[in-house]
DRENMIKE-849093 format. One record per atom (N, C-alpha, C): x negated, y negated, z negated. Coordinates in steps of 0.001 Angstrom, whole numbers, plus 500000, padded with zeros to 6 digits. Each point is the difference from the previous one (the first is absolute). Example, Ala and Ser with C-alpha at 12.3 -4.5 7.8 and 13.67 -1.06 7.14 Angstrom:
486810505690492200
500890498810500000
499100498800500000
500350498950500720
499180498810499940
500770498910499270
This chain:
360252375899122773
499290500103501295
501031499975501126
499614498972500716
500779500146501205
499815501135500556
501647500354501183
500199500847501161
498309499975500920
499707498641500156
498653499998501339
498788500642499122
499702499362498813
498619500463499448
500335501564499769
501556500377499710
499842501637499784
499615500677501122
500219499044501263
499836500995501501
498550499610500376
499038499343499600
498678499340499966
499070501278499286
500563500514498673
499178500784499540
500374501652500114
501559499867500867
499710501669500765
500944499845500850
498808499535501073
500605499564501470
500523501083500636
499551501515499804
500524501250500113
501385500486499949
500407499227498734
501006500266499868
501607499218500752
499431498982500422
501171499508501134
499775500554501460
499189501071500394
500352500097500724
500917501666500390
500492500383499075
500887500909499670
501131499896500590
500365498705500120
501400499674500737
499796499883501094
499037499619500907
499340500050501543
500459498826500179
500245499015499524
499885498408500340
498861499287499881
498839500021499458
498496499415499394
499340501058500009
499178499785500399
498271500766500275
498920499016499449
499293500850499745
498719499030499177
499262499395501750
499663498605499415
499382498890501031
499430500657500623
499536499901501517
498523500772500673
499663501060500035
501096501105499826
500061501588500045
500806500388501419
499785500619500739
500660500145500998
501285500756500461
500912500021500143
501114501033499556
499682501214500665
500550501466499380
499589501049500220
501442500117501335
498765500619501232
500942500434500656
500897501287499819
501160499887500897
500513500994499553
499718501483500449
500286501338499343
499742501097500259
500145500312501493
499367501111500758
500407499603501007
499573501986500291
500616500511500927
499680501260500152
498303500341500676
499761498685500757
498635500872500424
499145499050498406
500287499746498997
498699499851498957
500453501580499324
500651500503500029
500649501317499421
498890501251500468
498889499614501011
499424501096500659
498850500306499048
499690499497499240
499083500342498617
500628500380499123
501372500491499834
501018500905498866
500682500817500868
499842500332501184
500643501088499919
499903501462499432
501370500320499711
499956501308499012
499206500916500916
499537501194498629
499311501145500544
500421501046500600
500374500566501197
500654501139500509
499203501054500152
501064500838499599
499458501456500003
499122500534500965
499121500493500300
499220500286501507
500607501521500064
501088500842499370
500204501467500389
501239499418500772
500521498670499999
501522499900500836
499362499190501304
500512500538501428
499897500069500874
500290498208500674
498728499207500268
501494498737500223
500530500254500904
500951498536500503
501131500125500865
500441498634500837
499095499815501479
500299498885500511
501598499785500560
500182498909499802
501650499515500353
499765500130501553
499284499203500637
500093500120501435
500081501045500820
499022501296499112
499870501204500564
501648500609499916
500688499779498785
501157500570499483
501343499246501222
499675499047500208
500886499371500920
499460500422501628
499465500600499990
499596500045501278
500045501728501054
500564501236498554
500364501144500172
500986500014500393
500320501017500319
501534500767500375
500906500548499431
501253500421499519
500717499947499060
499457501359499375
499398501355500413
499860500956500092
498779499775499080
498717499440500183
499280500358499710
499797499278498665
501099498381499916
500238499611498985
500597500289498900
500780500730499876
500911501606499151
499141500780499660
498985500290500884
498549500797499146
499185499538498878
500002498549500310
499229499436499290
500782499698498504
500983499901500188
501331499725498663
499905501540499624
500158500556500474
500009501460499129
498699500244499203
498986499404500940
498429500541498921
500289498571499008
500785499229499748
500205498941498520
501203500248499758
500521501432499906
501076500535499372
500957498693500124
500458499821501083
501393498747499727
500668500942500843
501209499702498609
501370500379500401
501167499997501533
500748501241500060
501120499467501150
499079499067501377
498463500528500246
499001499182500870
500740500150501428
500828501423500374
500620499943501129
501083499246500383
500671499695498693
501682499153500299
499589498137500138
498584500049499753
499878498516499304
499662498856501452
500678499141500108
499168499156501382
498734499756499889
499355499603501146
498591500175499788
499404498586499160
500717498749500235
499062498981498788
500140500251498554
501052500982500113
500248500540498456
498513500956499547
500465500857500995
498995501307499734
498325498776499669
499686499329500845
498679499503499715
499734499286498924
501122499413499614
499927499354498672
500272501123499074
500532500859499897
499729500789499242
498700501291499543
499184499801501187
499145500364499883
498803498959499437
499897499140499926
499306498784499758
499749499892498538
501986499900499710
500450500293498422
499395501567499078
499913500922500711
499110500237499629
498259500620499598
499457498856501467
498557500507500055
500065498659498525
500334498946499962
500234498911498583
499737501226498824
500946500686499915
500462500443498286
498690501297500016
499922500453501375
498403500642499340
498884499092499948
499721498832500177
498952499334499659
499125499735501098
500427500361501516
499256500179500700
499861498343501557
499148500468500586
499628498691500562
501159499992501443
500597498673500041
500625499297501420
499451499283500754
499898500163501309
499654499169500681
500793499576501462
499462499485500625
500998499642501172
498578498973500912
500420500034501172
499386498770500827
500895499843501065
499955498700500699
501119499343501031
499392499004500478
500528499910501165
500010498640500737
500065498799499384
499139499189499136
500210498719499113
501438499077501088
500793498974499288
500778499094500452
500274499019499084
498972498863500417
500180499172499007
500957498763500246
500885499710499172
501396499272499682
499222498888499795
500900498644500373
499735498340499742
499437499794498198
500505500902499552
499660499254498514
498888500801499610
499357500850500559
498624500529499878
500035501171499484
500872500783499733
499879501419499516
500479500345501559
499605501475499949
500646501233500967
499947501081499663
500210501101501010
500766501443500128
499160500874500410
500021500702499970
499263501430500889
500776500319500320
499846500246501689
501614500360500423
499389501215500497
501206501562500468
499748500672500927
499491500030501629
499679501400500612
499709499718501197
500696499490500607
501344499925499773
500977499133500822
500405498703499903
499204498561499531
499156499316499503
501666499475499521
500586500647499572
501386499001498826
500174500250499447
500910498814499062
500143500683498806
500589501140499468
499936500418498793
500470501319499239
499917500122498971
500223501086499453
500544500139498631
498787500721499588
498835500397500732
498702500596498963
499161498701500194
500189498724500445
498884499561500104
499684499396498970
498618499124499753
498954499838498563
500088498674500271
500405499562498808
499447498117499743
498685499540500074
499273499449500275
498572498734499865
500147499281499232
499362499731499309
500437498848499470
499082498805500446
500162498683499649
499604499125500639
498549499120499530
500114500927498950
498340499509499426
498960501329500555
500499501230500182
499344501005500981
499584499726501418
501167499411500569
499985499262501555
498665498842499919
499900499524499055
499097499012499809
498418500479499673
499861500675499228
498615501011499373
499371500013500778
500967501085500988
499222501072501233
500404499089501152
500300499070499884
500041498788501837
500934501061501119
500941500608499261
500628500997500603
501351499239501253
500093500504500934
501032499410501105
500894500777500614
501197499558500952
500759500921500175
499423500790501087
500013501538500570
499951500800500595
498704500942498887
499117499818499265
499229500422499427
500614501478499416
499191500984499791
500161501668499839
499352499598498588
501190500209498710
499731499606499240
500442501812499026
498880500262499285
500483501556499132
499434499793498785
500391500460498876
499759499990498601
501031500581498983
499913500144498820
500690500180499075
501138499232499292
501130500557499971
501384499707499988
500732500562498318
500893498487500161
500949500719498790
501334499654499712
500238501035499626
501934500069500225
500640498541499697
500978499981500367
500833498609499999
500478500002498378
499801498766499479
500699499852498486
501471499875500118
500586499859498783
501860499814499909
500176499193500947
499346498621500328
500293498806500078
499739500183501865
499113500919500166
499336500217501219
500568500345501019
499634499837501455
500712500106501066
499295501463500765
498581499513500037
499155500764500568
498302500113499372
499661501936500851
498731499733499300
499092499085499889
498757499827499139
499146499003499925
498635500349500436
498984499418500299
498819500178500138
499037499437499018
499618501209499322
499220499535498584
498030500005500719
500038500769500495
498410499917500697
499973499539501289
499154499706500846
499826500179501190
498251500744500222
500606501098500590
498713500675500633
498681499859500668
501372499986501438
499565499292501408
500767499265500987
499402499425500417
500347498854501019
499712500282501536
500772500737500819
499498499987501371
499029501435500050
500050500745498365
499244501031500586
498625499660499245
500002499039499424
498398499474499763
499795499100498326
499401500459499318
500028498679498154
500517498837500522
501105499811499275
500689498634499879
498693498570499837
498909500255499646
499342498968499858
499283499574501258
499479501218500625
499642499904501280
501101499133501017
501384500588500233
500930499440500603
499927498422499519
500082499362498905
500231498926500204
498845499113500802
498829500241500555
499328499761500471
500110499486501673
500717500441500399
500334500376501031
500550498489500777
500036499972501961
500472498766500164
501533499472500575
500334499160499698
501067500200500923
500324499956501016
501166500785500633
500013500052501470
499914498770501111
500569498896499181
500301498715500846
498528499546500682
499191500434498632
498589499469500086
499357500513500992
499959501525500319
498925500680500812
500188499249501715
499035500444500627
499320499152501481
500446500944500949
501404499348500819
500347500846500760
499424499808501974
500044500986500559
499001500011500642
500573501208501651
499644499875500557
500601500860501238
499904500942499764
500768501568500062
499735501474500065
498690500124500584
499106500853499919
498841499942501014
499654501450499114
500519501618499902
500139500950499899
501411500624500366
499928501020501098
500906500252500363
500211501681499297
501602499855499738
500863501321499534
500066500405500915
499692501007500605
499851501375500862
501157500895499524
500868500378500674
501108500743499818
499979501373500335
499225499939501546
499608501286500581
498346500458499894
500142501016499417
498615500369499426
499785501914500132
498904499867499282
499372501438499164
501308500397499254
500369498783499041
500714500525498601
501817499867500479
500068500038501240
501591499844500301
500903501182499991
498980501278500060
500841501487500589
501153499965498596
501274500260501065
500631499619498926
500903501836499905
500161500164498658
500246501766499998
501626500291499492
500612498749499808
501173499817499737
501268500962500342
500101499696501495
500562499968501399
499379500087500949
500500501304501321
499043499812500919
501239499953501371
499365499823501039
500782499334501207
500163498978500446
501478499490500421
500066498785500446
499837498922498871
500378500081498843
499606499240499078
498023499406499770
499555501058499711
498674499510500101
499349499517501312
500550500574501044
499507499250501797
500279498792499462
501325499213500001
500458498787500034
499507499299498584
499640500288499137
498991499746498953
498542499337500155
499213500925500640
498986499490500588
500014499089500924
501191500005501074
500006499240500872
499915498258499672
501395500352498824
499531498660499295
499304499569499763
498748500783498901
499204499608499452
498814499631501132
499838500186501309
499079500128500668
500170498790500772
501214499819500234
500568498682500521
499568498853499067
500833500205499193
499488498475499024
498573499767499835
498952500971499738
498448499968500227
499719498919501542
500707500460500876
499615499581501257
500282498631500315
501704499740499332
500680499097500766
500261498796498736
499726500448498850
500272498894499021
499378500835498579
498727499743500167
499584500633498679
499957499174498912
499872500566498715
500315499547498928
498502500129498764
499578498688499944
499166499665499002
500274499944498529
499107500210498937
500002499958498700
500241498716499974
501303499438499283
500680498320499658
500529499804501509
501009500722500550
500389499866501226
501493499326499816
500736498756500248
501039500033499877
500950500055501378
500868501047499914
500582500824501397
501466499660499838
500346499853500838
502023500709500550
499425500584501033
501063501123500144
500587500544500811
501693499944500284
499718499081501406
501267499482500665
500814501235500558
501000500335499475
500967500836500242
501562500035500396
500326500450501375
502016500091499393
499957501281499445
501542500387499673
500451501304499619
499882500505500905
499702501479498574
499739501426501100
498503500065500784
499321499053499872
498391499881500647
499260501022499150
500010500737498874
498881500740500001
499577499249498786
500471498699499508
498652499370498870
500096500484498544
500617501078499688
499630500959498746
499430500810500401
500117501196500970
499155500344500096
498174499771500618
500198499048500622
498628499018500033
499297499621498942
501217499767498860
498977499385498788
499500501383499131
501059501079500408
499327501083499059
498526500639500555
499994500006501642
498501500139500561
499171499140499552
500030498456499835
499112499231499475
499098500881498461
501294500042499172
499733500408498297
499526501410500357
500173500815500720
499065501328499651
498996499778500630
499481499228501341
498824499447499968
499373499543498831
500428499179499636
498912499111499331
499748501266498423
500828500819499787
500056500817498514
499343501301500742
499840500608501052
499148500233500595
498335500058499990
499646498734500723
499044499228500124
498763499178498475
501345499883499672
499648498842499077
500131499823498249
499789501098499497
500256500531498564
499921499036499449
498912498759500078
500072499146498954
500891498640500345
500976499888500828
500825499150500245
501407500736499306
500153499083499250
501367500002498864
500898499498500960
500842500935500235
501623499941501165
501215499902499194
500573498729500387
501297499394499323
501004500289501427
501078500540499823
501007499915501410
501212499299498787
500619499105500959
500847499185499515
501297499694500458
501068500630499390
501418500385501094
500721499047499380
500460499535500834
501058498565499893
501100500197500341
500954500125499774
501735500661500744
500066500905500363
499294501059500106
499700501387501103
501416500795498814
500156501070501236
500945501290499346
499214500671498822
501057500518499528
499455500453499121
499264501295500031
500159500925501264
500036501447500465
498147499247500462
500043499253500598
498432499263500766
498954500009498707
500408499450498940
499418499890499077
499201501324499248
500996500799499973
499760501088499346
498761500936501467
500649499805500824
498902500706500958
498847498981499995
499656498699499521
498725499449500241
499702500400498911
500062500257498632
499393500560499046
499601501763499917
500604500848500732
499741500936500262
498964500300500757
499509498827501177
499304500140501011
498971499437499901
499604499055499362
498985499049499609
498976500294499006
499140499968499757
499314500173498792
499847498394499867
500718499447499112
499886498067499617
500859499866499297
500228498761499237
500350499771499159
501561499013500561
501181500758500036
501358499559500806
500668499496499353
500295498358500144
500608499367499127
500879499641500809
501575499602499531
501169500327500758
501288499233499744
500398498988500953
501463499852499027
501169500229501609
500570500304499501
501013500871501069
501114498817500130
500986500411501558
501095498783500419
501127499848499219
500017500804498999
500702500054498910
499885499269498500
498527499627500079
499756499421498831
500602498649500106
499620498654499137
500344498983500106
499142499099500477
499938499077500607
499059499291500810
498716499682498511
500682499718499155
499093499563499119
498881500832499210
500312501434499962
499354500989500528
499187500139500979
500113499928501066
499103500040501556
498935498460499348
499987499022499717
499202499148499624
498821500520498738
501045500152498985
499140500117498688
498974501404500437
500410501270500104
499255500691500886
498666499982500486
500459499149501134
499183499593500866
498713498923499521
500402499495499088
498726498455498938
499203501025499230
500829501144499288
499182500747499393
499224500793500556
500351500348501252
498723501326500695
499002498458500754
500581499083500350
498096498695500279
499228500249498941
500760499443498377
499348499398499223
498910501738499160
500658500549500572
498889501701499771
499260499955501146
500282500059501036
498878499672501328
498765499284499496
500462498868499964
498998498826499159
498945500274499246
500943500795499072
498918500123498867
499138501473500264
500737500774501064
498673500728500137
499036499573501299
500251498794500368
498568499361500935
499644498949499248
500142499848498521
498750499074499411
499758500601499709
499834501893499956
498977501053499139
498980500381500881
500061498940501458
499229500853501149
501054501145500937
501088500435499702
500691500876500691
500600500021501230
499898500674501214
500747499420501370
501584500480499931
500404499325499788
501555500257500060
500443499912501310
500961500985500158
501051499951501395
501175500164499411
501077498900500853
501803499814499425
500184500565501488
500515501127500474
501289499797501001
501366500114499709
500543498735500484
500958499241499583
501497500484501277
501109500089499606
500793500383500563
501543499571499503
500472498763500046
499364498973500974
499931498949499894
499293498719500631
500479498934499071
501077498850500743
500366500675500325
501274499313500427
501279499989499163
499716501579500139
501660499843498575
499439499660498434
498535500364499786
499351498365498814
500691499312500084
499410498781501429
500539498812499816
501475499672500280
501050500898500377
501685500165499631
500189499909498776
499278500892498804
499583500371499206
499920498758498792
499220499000500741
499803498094499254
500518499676500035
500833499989501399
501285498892500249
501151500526499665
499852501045499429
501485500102499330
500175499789498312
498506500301499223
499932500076499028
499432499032499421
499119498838500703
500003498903499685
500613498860499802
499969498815498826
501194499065500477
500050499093500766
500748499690500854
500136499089501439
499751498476499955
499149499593501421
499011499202499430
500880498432500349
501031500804501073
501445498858500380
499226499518501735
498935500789500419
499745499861501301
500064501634500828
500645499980501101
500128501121500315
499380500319501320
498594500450500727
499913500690501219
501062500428500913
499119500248501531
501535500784500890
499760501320499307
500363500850499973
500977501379499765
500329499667499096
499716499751498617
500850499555498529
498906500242499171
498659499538500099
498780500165499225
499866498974499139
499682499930499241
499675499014498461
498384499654500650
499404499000500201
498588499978499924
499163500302498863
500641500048499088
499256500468498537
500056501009499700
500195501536500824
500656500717499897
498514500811501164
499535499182500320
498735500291501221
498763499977499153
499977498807498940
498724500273499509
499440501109499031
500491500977499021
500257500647499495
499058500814501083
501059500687500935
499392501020501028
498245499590500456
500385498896500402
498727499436500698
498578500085498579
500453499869499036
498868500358498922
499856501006500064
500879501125499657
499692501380500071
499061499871501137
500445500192501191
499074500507501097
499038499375500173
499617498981499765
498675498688499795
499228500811498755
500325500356499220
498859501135499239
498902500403500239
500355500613501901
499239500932500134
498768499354500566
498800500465499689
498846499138500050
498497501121500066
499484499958500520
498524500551499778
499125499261498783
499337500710499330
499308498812498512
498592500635500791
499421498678499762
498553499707500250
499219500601498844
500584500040498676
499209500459498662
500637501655499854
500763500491500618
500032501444499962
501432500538499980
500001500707500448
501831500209500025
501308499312501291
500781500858500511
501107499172500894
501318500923499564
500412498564500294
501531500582500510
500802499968501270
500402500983499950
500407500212501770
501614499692500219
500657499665500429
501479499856499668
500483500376501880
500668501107500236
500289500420501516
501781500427499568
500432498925500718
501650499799499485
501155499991501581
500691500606499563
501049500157501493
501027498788499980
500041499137501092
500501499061500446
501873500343500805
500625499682499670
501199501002501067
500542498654501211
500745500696500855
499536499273501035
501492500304500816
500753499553500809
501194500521501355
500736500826498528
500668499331499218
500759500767499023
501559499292500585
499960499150500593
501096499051500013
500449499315499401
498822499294498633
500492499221499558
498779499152499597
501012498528500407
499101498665499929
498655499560498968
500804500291499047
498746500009498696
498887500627500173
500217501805500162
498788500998500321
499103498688501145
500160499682500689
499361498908501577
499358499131498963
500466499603499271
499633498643499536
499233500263498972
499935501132499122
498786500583499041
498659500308500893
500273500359500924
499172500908500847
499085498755500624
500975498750500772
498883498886500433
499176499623499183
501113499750498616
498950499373498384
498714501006499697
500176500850500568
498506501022499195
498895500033501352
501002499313501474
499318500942500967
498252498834499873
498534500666499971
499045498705500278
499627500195498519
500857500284499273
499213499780498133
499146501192500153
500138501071500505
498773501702500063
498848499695501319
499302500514499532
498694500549500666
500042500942500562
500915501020500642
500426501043500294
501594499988500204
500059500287501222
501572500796500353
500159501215500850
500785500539499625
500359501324500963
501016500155500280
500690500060501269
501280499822500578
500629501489500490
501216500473499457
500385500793500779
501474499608500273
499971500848501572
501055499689501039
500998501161499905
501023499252500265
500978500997500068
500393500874501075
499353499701501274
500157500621501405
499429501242499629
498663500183499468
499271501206499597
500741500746499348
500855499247498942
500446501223498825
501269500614500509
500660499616501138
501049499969500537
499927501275500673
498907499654501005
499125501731500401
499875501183499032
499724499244498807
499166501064499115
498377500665499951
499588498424501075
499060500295499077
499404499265499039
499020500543499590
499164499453498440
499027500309500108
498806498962499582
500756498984499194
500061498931500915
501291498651499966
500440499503500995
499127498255500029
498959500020500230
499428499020499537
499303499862501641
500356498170499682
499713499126500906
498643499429500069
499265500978500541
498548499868500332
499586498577500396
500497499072501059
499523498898500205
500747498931499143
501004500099499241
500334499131499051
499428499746498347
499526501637500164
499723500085498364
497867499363500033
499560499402499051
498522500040499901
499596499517497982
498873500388499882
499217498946499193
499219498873500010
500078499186499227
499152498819500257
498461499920499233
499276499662500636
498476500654499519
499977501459500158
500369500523500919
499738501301499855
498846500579500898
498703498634499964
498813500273500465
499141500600498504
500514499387498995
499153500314498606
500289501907499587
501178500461500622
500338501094499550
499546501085501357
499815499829501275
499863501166500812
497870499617500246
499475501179499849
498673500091500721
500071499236501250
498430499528500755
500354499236500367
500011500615501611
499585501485499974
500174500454501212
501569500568500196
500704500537498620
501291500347500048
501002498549499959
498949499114499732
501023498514500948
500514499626501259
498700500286500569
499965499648501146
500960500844500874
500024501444499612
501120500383500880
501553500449499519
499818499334498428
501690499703499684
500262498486500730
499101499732500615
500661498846500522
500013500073502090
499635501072500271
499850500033501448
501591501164499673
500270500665499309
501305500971499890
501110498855499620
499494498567499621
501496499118499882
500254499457501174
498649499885500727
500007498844501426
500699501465500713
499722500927500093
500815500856500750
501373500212499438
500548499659499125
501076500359499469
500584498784500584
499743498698500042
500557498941500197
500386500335501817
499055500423501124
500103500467500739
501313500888500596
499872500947499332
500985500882500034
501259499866499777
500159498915498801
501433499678499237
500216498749501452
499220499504500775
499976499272500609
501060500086501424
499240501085500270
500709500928500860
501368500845499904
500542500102498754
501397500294499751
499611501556499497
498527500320499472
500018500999499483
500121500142498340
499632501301498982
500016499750498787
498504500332499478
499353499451499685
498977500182499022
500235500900498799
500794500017499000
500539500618499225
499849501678500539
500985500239501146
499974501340500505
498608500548500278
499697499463500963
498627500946500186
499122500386498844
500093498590498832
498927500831499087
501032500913498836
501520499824500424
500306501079499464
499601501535500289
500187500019501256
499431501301500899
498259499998499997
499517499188500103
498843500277500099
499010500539498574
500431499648499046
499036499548498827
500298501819499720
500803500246499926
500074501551499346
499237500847501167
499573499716501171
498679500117500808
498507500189499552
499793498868498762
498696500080499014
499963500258499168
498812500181499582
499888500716498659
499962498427498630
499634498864500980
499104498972499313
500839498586500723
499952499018499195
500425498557500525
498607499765500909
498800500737500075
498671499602500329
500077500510501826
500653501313499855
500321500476500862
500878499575501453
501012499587499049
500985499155500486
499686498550500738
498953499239499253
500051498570500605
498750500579501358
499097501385499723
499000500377501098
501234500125501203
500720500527500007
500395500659500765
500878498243500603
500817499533499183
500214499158500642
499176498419501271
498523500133499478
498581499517500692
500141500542501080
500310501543500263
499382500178500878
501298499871501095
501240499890499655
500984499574500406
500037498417500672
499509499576499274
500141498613500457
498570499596501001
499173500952499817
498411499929500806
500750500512502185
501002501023499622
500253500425501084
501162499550500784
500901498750498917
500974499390500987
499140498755500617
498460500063499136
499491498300500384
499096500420501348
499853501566500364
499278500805501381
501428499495500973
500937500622499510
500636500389501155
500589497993500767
């Protein structure tokens, strides 16, 4: 008997060597960790589990507590990615359940990461794999949590053997969902109210909260801000525009419980940083003038592409952004050169990047916005800052200008009443509180006309009322008695 008729009557048996498969059988794919979610082992329910994210996200103090209740050794002498992996090692050897969730980041070849709140990489974060990414129609910025398992010999990092949830919600549901490119974008036509009922702020009291409100009462008046509003605020140094943006964010966290607040620090100190997370109730994502430009980018793609995905869930997102100027420094240094160069020393390819980010921001007609209100810098003395600043100036629906003559004085907040406005900002004010935010600009134009400041008086004046309602009455009747005399 021939070699062929022996492989004819046990076709089975050639394929032992993995060269021949019997005709018209389909090859078995290969193992893959999410088909593993119908074997996972049985864990003990008396051992306590133990999320990675939660474990990465303590303090060294309270993480030493947690190593002592899993009896690991020398827990005080040990660095802390030690200590967590050793605690990990052994919630494993009692049998008990891991988990973790992160910021999804999905890589060109189709797997990704769960990264920390500080959306880079690290040494606790969890693999995807790329037939998981596929299942659940999963994308980058997505809030991805489930069950985890230790890295093999061969292994780099943990794995993700289940997935839970997606965004908070059954992975099956999520894939349902549309994409952002798709949804119908559309003018703001609901306005964020800054100064309210829900503003008393119990923090700090004094000059801090006066000049707080003032802000917030100003921007209501002089450049308010709609749900899908895309804003700069035109600034030099020393104007006041951190603390402006921190009045914005306790407004709106304030006001507005169900608006998910992203603040977004781009080059800032590092001392700034730590006080916007102290001060904020939002979610402070951060790369400091110290990091590497390529850093300040990657960063920055990952807190959109989470924006994103929580306004295809219906969610109103707000980014205040700080700033995007040193962003787009940020491109042109870390991008590669396109061999054409702008006046100050700008890459034009180095503009579009930025210009997507901030083009994001959009009102959705089917439910959900994103708001993107970003500081522009301005009289820095240098050519480039001018030349970012023309490239963005006309792309927003909103600007707010502050001057440096004001801040020079001291006072605050230093904003240029007849320079700063919104566009459509008939869809966002009532239509009787229109009519006389717009007889308080024709008088402002007046006044600034005359070599006076607009700015000042309603600095002095507004802490006069109790109400912006108050304020524009009082100004009617102001303008009723210069039109007597």
């Amino acid at each position: 008997m021939t070699s062929t008729q022996r492989g004819r009557e046990n076709p089975t048996e050639q394929r032992t060597d993995g060269r021949r498969r019997r005709r018209g059988r389909p090859t078995r794919p290969p193992r893959d960790w999410d088909r593993e979610e119908d074997q996972l082992p049985p864990t003990d329910p008396d051992v306590p589990s133990v999320n990675i994210s939660e474990l990465d996200a303590m303090l060294r103090e309270p993480l030493i507590d947690v190593a002592n209740d899993f009896e690991v050794e020398n827990a005080d002498g040990l660095p802390r990615q030690e200590l967590i992996y050793r605690i990990l090692q052994k919630q494993a050897l009692k049998n008990g359940s891991i988990f973790s969730g992160g910021i999804l980041n999905v890589v060109d070849d189709g797997f990704g990461f769960l990264r920390g709140e500080r959306l880079r990489p690290g040494p606790n974060d969890v693999y995807v794999s790329q037939s998981q990414v596929r299942r659940f129609g999963l994308r980058s910025g997505d809030y991805v949590s489930g069950q985890v398992r230790q890295p093999k010999d061969s292994e780099k990092y943990y794995g993700l053997r289940k997935v839970e949830t997606v965004n908070g919600i059954d992975p099956e549901a999520a894939k349902r969902r549309p994409e952002f490119d798709s949804l119908t974008a559309v003018f703001p036509n609901e306005m964020l109210r800054l100064f309210g009922s829900g503003t008393a702020n119990t923090q700090k009291e004094g000059t801090f909260v006066i000049e707080e409100e003032l802000s917030q009462r100003m921007v209501d008046l002089v450049s308010p801000i709609g749900r899908g509003q895309r804003g700069l605020i035109v600034s030099p140094p020393k104007a006041g525009k951190t603390l402006l943006l921190k009045s914005i964010a306790h407004g709106i966290t304030n006001n507005y419980p169900d608006v998910h607040l992203m603040i977004l620090l781009i080059g800032e100190r590092p001392e700034e940083v730590t006080d916007m997370k102290r001060s904020v109730t939002g979610e402070v994502i951060a790369s400091t003038f110290d990091d590497p430009a390529e850093d300040h980018t990657r960063v920055t793609e990952a807190a959109l592409e989470r924006a994103k995905r929580l306004v295809e869930g219906g969610t109103d997102v707000v980014i205040l952004m700080d700033s995007i100027t040193r962003l787009t420094r940020a491109y042109n240094t870390a991008m590669p050169t396109s061999g054409r160069t702008l006046s100050g020393g700008v890459d034009p390819i180095a503009l579009y990047p930025s210009k997507r980010f901030f083009g994001a921001a959009r009102n959705i007609e089917e439910g959900g916005s994103l708001t993107i209100i970003a500081t522009c810098l301005i009289e820095t003395g240098s050519r480039m800052d001018d030349v970012i600043f023309e490239e963005f100036k006309g792309t927003g629906n909103m600007e707010l200008r502050l001057v440096r003559k004001l801040a020079e004085k001291r006072m605050y907040p230093a904003i240029d009443v007849v320079g700063s406005s919104t566009r459509r900002d008939d869809l966002l004010y009532e239509e009787e509180e229109l009519q006389q935010v717009w007889l308080m600009r024709r008088m402002a134009a007046w006044i600034e006309g005359d070599g006076g400041s607009m700015a000042e008086i309603m600095i002095n004046q507004l802490p006069k009322t109790s109400s912006n309602e108050e304020f524009l009455a009082s100004m009617k009747s102001m303008a009723q008695a210069q039109v007597q005399d």
